[in-house]
C-alpha positions in Angstrom: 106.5 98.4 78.9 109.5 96.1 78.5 107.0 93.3 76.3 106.3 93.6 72.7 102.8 92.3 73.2 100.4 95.2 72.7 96.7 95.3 74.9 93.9 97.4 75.7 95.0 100.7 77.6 93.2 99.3 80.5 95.2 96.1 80.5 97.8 98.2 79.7 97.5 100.4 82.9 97.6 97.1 85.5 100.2 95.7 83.8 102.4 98.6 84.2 101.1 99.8 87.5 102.1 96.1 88.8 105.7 96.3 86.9 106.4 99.9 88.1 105.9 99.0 92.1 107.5 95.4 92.2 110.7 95.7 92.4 110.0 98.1 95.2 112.2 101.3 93.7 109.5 103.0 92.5 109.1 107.6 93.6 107.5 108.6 97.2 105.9 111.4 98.3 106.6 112.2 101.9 103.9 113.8 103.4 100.8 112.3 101.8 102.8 108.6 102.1 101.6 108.0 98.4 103.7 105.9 95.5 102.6 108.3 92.7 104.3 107.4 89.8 103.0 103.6 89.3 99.6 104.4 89.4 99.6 108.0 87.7 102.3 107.3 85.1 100.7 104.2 84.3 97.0 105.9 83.7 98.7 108.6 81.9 100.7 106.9 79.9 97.7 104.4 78.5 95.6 107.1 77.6 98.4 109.2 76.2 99.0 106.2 73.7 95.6 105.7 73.1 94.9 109.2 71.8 98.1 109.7 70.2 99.1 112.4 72.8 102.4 114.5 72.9 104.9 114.4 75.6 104.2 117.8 77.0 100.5 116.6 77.1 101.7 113.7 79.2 104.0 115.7 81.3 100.9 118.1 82.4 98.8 114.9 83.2 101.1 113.6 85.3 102.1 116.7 86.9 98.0 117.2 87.6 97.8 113.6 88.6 100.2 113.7 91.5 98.5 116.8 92.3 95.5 115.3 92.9 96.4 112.2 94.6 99.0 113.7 96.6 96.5 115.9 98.3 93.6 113.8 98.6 96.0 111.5 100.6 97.7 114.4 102.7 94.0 115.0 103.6 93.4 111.8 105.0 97.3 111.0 106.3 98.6 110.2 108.4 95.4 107.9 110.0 94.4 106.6 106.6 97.4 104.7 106.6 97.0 102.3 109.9 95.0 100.3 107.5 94.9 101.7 104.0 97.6 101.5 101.5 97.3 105.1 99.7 99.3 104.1 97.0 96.1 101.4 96.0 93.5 104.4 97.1 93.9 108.1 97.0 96.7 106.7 93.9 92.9 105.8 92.2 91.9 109.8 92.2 95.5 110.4 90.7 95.2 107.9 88.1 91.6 109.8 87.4 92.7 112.7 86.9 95.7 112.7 84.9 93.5 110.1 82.0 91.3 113.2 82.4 93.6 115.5 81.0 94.9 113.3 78.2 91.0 113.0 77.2 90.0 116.6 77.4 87.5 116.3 79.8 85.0 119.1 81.4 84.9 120.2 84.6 81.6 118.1 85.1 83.0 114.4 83.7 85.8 115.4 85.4 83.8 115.5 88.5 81.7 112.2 87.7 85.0 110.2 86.8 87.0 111.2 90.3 83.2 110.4 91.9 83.6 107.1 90.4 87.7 106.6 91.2 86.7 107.3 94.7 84.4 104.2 94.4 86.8 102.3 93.3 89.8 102.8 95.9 91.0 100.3 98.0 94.0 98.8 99.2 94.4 97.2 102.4 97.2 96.5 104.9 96.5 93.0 105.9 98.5 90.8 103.3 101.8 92.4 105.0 100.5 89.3 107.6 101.1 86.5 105.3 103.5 88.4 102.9 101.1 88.1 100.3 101.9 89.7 97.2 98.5 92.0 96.9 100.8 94.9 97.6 101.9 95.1 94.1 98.4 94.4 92.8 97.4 98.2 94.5 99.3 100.4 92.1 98.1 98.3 88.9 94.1 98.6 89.9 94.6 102.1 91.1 95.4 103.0 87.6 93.0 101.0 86.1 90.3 101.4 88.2 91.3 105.3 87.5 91.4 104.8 83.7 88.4 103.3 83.2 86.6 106.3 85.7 87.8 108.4 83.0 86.7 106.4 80.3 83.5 106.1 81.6 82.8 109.8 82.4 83.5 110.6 78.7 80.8 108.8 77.7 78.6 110.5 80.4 78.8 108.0 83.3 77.9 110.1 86.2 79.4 109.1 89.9 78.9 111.0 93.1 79.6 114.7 92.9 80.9 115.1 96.6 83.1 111.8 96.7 85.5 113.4 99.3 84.0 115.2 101.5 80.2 113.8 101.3 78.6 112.3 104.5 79.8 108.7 103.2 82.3 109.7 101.2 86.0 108.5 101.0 87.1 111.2 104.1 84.9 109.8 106.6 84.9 106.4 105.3 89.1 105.5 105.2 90.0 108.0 108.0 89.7 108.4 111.4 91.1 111.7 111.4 91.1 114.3 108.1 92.0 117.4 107.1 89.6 118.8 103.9 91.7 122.1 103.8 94.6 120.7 102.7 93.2 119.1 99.8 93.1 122.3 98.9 95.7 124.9 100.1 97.7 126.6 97.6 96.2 124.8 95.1 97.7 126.0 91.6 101.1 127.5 93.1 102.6 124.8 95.2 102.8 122.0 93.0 103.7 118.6 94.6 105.7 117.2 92.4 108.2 119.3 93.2 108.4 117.7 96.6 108.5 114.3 95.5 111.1 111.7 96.6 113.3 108.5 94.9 114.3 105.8 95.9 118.2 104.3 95.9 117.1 100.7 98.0 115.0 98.5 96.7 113.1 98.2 99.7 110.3 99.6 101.8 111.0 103.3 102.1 110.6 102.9 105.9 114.0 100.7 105.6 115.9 103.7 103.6 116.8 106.0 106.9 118.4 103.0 108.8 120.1 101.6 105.9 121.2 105.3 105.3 122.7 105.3 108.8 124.4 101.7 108.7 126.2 102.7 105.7 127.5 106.2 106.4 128.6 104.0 109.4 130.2 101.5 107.4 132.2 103.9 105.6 133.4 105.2 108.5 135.1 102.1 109.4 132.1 100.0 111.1 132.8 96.5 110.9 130.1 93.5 111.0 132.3 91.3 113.4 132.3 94.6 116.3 128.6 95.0 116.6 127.1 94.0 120.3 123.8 95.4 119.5 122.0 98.0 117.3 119.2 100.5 118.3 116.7 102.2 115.9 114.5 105.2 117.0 112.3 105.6 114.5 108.0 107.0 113.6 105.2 104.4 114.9 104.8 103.5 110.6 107.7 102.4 110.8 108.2 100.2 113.4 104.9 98.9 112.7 105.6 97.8 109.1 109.4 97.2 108.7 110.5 97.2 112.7 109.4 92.8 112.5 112.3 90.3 112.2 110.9 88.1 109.9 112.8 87.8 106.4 112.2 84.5 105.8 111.0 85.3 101.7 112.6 88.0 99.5 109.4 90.4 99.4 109.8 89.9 103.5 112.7 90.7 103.5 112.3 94.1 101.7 109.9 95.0 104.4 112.7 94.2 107.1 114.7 96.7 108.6 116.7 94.3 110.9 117.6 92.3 107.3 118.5 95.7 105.4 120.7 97.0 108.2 122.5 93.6 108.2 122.9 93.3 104.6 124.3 96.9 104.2 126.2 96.2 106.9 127.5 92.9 105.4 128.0 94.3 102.0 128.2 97.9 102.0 125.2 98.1 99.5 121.3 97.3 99.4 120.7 96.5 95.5 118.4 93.9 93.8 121.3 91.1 94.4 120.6 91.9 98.2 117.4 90.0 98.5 118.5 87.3 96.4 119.0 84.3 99.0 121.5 82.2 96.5 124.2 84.9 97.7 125.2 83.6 101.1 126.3 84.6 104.4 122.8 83.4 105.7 124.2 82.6 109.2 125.9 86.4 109.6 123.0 87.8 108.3 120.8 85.5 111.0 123.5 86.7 114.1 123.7 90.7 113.0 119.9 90.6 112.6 119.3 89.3 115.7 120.6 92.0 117.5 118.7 94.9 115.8 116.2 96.5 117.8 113.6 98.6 116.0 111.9 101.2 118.4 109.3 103.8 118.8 110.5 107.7 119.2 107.9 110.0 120.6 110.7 112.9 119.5 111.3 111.4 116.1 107.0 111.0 115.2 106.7 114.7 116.3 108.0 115.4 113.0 106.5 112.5 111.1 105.2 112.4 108.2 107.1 115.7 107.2 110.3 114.1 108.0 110.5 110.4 108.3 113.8 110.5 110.6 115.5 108.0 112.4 118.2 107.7 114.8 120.6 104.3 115.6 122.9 103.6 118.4 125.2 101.0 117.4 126.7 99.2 120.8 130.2 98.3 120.0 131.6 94.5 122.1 134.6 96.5 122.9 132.1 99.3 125.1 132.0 102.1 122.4 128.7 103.6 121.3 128.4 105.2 117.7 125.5 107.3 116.6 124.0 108.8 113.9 120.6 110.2 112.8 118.9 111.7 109.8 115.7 113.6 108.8 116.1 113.2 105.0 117.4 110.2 103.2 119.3 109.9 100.3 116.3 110.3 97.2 114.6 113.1 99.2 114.5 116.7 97.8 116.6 117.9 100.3 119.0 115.2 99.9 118.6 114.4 96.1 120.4 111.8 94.2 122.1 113.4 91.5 121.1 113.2 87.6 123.9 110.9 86.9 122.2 108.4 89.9 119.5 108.9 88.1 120.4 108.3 84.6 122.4 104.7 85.7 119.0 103.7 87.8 117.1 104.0 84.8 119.5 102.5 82.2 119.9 99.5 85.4 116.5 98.6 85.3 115.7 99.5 81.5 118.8 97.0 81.0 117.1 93.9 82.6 114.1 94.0 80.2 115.5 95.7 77.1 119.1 95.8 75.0 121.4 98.7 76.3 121.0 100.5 72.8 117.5 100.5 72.8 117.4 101.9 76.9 119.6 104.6 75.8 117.2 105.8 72.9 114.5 105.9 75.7 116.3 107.8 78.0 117.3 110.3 75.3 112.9 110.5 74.3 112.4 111.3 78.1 115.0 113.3 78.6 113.5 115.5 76.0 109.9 114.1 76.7 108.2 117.7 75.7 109.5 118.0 72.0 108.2 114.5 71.3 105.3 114.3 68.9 103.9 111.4 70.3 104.6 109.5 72.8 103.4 105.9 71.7 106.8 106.1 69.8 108.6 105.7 73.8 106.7 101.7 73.7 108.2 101.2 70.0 
């Protein structure tokens, strides 16, 4: 999407898995702490093209592919997470399942091909050490990896028929802790979609309470220059993975809270422009950043990953002490960005890769993505 170049729908899958995560303002879903759009979108879309499927065909896939990977990874959260990036695994089983439903599988390939996505799921923690760049690498294989399960199961490739909760199977395997009955519950009425999150920063999601707080702040008058000190009581994910102080490359930097909360601060804004170093004020940034403290909240993890809250006390030089929390930021369902912050995210992004003409015929196909005959006509 955004190339001319045409591929295999495999190809076609990583490619757009990649794209869709990268700039790091891609959908989350709270409580299984999955990505699910890159990964399931991507699958769905490939095999939608492929078959010359219609838009409300591609809406159910997607809708059963976030089903799927959203509750395989609620199963296994929040433990799964210490060292596995859900977004490259249980995303694998979403990706599955939604090419499943483009194809028109039965019940038993569909069965073989999530046996063989479960396989195929991986994603690891350890290039946030070297700030490698395998993050983005996770979504791309995860739909894939989940494309081709399909693709193989429709041509009778069997793969292990109790993938999830088997004796080696992906439960035990990936988590210390796991919960099989939630895979489960309310299956068929409680859709998860529904509950599903976007993101305004272009930054970890972890960052998007704090910088929530340091701009309300902002607004209300709080000036770079006053700040002694700032405190953030945050989950133990969060500190662990965005609490650091080292933003010394872009894609660092977007998994720095202490940078975010300094560049809000600075700028009154977080947007792409925010992690490009060419922009200046590298030696406020360095002071304000340097007094950021990012810490653990037994109060605050209670309620994680339901809520991913945070609290900041922002020390004033003059004595003063402002404070501020939140339980939902902006992008969650209970504090949604509107459809017009929608609309200019998408025709933002659209606009960096396509004429504005062309973004706005797109927009106008998804808009009314269920009358559309077929959907390979959205890539034309």
């Amino acid at each position: 999407i955004g190339l001319e170049e045409k591929s295999s729908a495999l190809n076609a899958a990583l490619l757009n898995g990649v794209a869709g995560h990268i700039l790091e303002l891609d959908d989350l879903h709270r409580s299984s702490i999955l990505h699910p759009g890159a990964p399931v979108i991507s699958a769905a879309a490939a095999a939608a093209e492929e078959v010359d499927a219609g838009g409300r065909e591609l809406i159910t896939a997607v809708v059963a592919g976030f089903e799927v990977g959203i509750r395989i990874a609620e199963a296994v959260t929040p433990s799964h997470y210490y060292y596995w990036h859900t977004t490259g695994t249980c995303g694998t089983f979403g990706a599955a399942a939604a090419a499943c439903r483009v194809y028109g599988l039965e019940e038993d390939e569909i069965v073989n091909a999530l046996g063989n996505a479960g396989s195929q799921a991986a994603g690891l923690w350890e290039f946030l050490s070297d700030g490698a760049m395998t993050k983005h690498l996770h979504p791309g294989k995860a739909a894939m990896n989940g494309l081709l399960a399909a693709q193989l199961a429709g041509e009778g490739f069997t793969g292990a028929s109790r993938i999830l909760e088997g004796e080696k199977g992906f439960f035990r395997a990936t988590a210390e802790e796991f919960f099989p009955e939630r895979a489960t519950a309310g299956l068929g009425r409680d859709y998860r979609i529904t509950g599903n999150s976007y993101k305004i920063y272009p930054s970890c999601r972890h960052t998007h309470p704090g910088v929530d707080l340091i701009l309300k702040l902002k607004a209300e008058g709080l000036a770079p220059s006053a700040v002694e000190t700032i405190l953030f009581k945050t989950y133990r994910h969060a500190v662990n993975l965005v609490g650091g102080n080292d933003y010394s490359t872009p894609y660092k930097a977007k998994f720095c809270l202490p940078y975010c909360a300094a560049k809000a601060l600075i700028d009154g804004r977080l947007d792409l422009d925010s992690f490009d170093f060419s922009n200046g004020h590298e030696a406020l940034i360095e002071q304000l950043a340097g007094t950021v403290t990012v810490q653990f909240d037994p109060g605050v993890e209670e309620a994680y990953p339901l809520c991913w809250g945070t609290a900041v006390e922002v020390n004033l030089k003059e004595g003063r002490t402002l404070t501020a929390e939140t339980d939902y930021p902006k992008g969650d369902p209970e504090n949604p960005a509107s459809a017009a912050e929608m609309r200019d995210k998408f025709l933002y992004l659209a606009g960096l890769c396509w004429p504005e003409k062309r973004a706005h015929r797109v927009l106008e196909m998804l808009l009314g993505l269920e009358n559309l005959e077929q959907t390979g006509d959205l890539f034309k």
